[in-house]
C-alpha positions in Angstrom: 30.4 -8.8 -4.5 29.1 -11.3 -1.5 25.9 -12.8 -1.9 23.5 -14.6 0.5 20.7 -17.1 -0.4 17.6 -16.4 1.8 15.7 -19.9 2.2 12.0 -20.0 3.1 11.5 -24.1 3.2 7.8 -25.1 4.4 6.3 -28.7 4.4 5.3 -28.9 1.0 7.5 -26.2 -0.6 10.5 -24.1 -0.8 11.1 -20.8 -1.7 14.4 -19.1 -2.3 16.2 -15.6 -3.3 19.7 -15.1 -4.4 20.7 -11.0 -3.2 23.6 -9.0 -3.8 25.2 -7.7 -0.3 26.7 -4.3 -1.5 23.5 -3.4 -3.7 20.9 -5.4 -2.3 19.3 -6.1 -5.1 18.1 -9.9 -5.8 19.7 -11.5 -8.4 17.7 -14.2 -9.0 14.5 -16.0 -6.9 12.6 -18.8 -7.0 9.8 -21.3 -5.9 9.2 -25.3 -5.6 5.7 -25.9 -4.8 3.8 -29.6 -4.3 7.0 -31.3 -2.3 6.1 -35.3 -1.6 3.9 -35.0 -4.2 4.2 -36.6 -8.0 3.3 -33.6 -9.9 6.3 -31.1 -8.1 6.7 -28.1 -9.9 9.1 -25.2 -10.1 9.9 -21.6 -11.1 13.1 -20.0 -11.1 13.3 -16.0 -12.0 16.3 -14.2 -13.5 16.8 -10.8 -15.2 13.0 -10.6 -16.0 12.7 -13.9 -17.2 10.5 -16.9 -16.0 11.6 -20.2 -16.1 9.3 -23.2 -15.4 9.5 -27.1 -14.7 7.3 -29.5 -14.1 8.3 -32.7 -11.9 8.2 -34.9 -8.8 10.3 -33.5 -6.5 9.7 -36.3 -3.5 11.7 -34.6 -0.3 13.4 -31.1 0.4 16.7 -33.0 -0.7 15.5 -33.2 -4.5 14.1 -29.7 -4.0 17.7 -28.1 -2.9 19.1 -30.0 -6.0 16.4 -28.7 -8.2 17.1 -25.5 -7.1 20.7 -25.5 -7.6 19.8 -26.5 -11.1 17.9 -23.5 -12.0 21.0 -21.6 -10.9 23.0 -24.0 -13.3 20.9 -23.5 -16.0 19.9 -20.3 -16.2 21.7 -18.3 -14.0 23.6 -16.3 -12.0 26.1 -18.6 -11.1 26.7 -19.4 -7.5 30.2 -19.3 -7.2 30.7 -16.2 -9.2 28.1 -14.6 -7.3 30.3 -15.7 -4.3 27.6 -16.9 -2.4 28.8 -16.9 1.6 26.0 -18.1 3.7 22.4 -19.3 3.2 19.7 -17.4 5.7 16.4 -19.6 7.0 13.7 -18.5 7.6 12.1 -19.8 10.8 8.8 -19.0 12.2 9.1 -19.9 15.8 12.2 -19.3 17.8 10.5 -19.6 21.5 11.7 -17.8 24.0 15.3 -19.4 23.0 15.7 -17.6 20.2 16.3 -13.9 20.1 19.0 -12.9 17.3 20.2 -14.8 14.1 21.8 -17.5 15.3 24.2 -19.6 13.3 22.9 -23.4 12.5 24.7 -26.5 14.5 23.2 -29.6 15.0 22.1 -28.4 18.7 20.4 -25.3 17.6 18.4 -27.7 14.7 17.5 -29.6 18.2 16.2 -26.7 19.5 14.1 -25.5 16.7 12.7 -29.2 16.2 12.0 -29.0 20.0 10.0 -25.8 19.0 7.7 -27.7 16.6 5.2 -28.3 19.3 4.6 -24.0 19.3 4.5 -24.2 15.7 3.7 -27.8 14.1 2.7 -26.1 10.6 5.7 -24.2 10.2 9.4 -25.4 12.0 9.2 -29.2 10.8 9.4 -27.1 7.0 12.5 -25.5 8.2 14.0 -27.9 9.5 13.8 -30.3 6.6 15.1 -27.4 4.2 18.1 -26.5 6.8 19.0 -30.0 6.1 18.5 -30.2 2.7 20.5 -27.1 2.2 23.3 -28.6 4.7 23.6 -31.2 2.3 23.3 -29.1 -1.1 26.0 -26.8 -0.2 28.5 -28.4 2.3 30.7 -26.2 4.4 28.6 -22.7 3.9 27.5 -21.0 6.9 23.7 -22.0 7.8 22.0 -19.0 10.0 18.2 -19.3 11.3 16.0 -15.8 11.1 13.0 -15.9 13.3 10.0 -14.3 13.1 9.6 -14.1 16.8 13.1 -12.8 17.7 12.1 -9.0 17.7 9.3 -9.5 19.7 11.8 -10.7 22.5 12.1 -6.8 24.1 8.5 -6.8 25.0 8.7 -6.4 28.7 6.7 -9.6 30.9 3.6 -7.5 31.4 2.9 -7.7 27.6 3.9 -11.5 27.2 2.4 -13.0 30.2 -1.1 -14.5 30.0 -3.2 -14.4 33.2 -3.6 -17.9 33.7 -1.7 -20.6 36.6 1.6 -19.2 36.5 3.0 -23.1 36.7 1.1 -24.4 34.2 2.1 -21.4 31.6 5.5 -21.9 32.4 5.7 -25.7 32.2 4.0 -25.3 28.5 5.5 -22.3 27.5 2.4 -20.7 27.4 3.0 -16.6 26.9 3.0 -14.2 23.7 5.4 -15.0 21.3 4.1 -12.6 18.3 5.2 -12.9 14.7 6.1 -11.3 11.7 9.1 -10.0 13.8 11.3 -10.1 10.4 8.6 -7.8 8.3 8.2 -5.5 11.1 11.8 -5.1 11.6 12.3 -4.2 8.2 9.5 -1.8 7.8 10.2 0.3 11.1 14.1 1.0 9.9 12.6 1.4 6.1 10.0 4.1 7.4 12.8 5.9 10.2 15.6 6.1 7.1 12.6 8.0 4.7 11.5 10.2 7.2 15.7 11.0 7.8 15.3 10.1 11.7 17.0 7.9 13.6 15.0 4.5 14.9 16.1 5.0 18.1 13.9 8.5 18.7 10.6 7.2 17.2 7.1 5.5 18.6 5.7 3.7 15.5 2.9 1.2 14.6 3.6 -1.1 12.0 0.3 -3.6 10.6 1.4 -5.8 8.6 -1.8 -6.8 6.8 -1.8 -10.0 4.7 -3.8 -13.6 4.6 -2.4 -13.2 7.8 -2.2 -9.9 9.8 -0.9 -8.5 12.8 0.3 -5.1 14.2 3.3 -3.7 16.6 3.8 -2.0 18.7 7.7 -0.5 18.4 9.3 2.6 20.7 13.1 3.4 19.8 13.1 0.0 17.4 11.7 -2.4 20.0 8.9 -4.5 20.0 6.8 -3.6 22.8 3.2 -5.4 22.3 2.2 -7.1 18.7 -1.2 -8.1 18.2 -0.5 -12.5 17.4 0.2 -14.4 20.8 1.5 -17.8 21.2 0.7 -18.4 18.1 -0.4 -16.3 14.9 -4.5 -17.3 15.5 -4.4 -14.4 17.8 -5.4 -10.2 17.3 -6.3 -8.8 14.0 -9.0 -10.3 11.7 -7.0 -12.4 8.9 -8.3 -14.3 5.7 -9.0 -17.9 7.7 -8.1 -16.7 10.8 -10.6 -15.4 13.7 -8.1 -13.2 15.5 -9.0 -11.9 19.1 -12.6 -14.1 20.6 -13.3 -15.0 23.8 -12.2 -18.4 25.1 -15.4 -19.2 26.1 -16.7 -19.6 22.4 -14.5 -23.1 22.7 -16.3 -24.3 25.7 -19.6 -23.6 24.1 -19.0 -24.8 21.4 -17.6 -27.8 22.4 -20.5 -28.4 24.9 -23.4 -27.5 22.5 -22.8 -28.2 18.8 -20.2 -31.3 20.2 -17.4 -29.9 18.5 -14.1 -32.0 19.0 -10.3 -30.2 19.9 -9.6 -30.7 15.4 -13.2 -29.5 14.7 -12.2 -26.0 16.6 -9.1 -25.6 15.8 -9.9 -26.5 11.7 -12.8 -23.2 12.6 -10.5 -21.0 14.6 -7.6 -21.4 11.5 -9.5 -22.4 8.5 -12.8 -21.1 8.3 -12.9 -18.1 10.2 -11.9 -14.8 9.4 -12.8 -12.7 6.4 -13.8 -16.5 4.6 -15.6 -17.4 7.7 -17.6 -13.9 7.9 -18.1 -13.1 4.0 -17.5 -16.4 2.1 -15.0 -15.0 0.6 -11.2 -15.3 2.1 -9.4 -12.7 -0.6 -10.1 -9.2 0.7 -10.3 -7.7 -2.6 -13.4 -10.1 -3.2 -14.3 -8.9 0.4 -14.1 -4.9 -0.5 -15.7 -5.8 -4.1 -18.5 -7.1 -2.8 -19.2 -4.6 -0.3 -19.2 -2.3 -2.6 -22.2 -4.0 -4.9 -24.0 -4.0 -1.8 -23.6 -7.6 -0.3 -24.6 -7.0 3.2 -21.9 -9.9 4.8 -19.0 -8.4 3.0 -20.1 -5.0 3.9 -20.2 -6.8 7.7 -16.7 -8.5 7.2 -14.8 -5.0 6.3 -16.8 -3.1 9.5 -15.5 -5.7 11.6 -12.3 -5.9 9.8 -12.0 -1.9 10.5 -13.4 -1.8 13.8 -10.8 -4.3 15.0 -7.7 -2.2 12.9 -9.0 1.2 14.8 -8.9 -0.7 18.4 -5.4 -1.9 18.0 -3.8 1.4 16.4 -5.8 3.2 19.5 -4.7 0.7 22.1 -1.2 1.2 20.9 -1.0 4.7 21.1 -2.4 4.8 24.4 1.0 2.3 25.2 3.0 4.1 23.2 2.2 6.9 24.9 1.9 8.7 21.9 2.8 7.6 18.2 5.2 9.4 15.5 4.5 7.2 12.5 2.2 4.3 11.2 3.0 2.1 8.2 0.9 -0.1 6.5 2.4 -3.2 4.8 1.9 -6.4 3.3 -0.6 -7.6 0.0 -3.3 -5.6 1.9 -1.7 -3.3 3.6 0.4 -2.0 0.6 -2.3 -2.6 -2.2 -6.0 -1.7 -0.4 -7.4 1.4 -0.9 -10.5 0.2 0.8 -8.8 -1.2 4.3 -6.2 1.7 4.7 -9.1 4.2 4.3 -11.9 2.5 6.8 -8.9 1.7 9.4 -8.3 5.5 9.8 -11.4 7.8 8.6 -12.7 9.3 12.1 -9.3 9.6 13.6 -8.2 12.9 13.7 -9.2 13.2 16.8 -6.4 11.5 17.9 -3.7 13.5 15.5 -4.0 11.0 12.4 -5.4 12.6 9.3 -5.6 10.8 6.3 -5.2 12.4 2.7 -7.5 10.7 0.8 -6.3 11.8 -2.8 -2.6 10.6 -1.9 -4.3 7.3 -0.2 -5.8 6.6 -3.6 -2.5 7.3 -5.3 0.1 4.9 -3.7 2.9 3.7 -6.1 5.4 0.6 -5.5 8.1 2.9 -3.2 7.6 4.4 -0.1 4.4 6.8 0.3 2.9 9.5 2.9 -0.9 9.4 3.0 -1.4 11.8 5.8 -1.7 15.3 5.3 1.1 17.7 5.5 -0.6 19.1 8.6 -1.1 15.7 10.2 0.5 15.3 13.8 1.2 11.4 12.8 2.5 10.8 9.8 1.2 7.5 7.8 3.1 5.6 5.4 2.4 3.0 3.0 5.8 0.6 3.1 6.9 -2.2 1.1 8.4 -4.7 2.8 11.1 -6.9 2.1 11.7 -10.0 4.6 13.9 -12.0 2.4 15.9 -8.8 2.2 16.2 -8.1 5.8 17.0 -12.0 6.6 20.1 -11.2 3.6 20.9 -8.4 5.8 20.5 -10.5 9.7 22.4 -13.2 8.0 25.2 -11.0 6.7 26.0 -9.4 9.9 26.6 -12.3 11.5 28.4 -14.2 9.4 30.9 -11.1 8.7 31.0 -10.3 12.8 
């Protein structure tokens, strides 16, 4: 009964799920939040069953070792769950970077070398590949990362029209993101529908706090909306998406906005916050519906923005066999689904509004049965499918 421990370490916290391999079912999870701070705190779940603690936990060091205690404590135990490997999560894997790749000290390099495409996010996961290096000695590290599937798209998709020397001495192209949740959710939505990957054009939006959508033909990326970094395409809770470069210049010039000052808008106060006030999109689509003219803005824009991508991506896909929402939003709002694809049956997508309105927790059509493109609802599952990376190659 192997098991693999899927680690998702950021800068101030660590999260973690134990899964079985032959049911794949998670057997226990967990999360250590406020790391380097004095009042640390963590949560480890098993067999329905919440377990808190309150205390500093000063590094990701303490936080592996708090972690192994909540296994300790309350269970399962990690050698008779015969733990063989410990996935990471990693957001940005470059152009380096396009398979799991088992963890030596110059692969850790590399993805510290990375930390310039994605300060926020690969210092994290570096600290926590070396915490967990030094928690479980001798295990098998492998790094996950989001931008490996996205490595199929051909150069006309990835290559910004700017100085061709300057983009390639700064690594300046599309890299996209969410590689791992749209990996999952195009094999989840092929094996309902009982067809194989490899003969199906499908959009995937993943639609969170942050949000993008994919393009995928046979089980390749071939376009996603987020670019060299995740401020780009779709409208997100703090994020702007898609704007004209320009607005930086301006910006910069007229209100005498510094290089921080834009970047803190562009990340932090844009998107649905930056629009409505409000950055939860269920405060967004309440709102809008008591008549609060900015919300009722913010989920226009929001849908406007959805229709252009799923239209620009059909038009590349040269047609489309399937669309799956996923994520918080794209799993749980009535509201967004509906607005994103109401006028489009034009183009062969029909919604059913009664099924739309009806979603469960599993798997779910919301077209009509007479619908040339059929639209799912799918819940995705990244720590699962970086289990499931992670187990492959270790067991190659």
């Amino acid at each position: 009964m192997p098991s693999i421990l899927v680690i998702n370490s950021g800068s101030s916290s660590l999260k973690y799920q134990l899964i079985d391999m032959d049911s794949e079912q998670t057997l226990a999870s967990g999360l250590i939040e406020r790391i380097g701070e004095p009042d640390g705190k963590a949560t480890h779940k098993v067999g329905g069953e919440s377990f808190d603690i309150e205390l500093p936990v000063p590094d990701h060091t303490e936080a592996c070792r708090v972690m192994r205690g909540g296994f300790d404590h309350h269970g399962p135990s990690l050698e008779a769950s015969d733990l063989i490997a410990i996935g990471h999560r990693v957001v940005h894997g470059g152009a380096r970077f396009f398979e799991p790749t088992v963890i030596d000290r110059v692969v850790k390099i590399q993805i510290e070398d990375l930390s310039e495409l994605a300060p926020l996010h690969n210092p994290g996961a570096v600290q926590g590949i070396s915490a967990a290096e030094q928690s479980f000695p001798g295990l098998p590290m492998v790094a996950v990362f989001d931008t490996a599937f996205h490595q199929t798209m051909p150069a006309e998709a990835y290559t910004y029209a700017i100085d061709y020397d300057v983009a390639q001495k700064y690594r300046v192209r599309k890299y996209g993101f969410h590689g791992t949740s749209h990996r999952y959710v195009s094999g989840a939505a092929a094996e309902f529908l009982g067809r194989p990957l490899e003969e199906l054009k499908q959009i995937v939006l993943h639609l969170g706090n942050g949000a993008s959508v994919c393009a995928i033909d046979g089980g390749r990326s071939v376009e996603t909306s987020m670019g060299m970094t995740p401020l780009a395409g779709l409208v997100m809770g703090t994020r702007s998406g898609d704007i004209d470069a320009s607005v930086l210049f301006h910006l910069a010039r007229r209100a005498g906005m510094s290089i921080d000052d834009l970047d803190e808008l562009l990340n932090k106060r844009s998107g649905l916050l930056g629009m409505s006030g409000f950055g939860d999109s269920r405060d967004v689509q309440a709102r809008a519906a008591d008549g609060d003219e900015r919300a009722q803005l913010t989920a226009s824009v929001v849908a406007h923005r959805l229709k252009f991508y799923i239209g620009a991506y059909q038009a590349l896909l040269g047609g489309v066999d399937v669309i799956s929402f996923t994520a918080g939003i794209g799993e749980h709002s009535v509201e967004v689904r509906e607005a994103a694809l109401t006028g489009l049956s034009g183009v062969g997508i029909e919604l059913d509004h009664a099924r739309n309105a009806a979603v469960g927790s599993d798997i779910s059509v919301i077209s009509t049965d007479a619908s040339p493109v059929t639209v799912l609802v799918v819940p995705t599952n990244e720590e699962l499918e970086i289990a499931r990376q992670t187990f492959k190659v270790v067991s190659a």
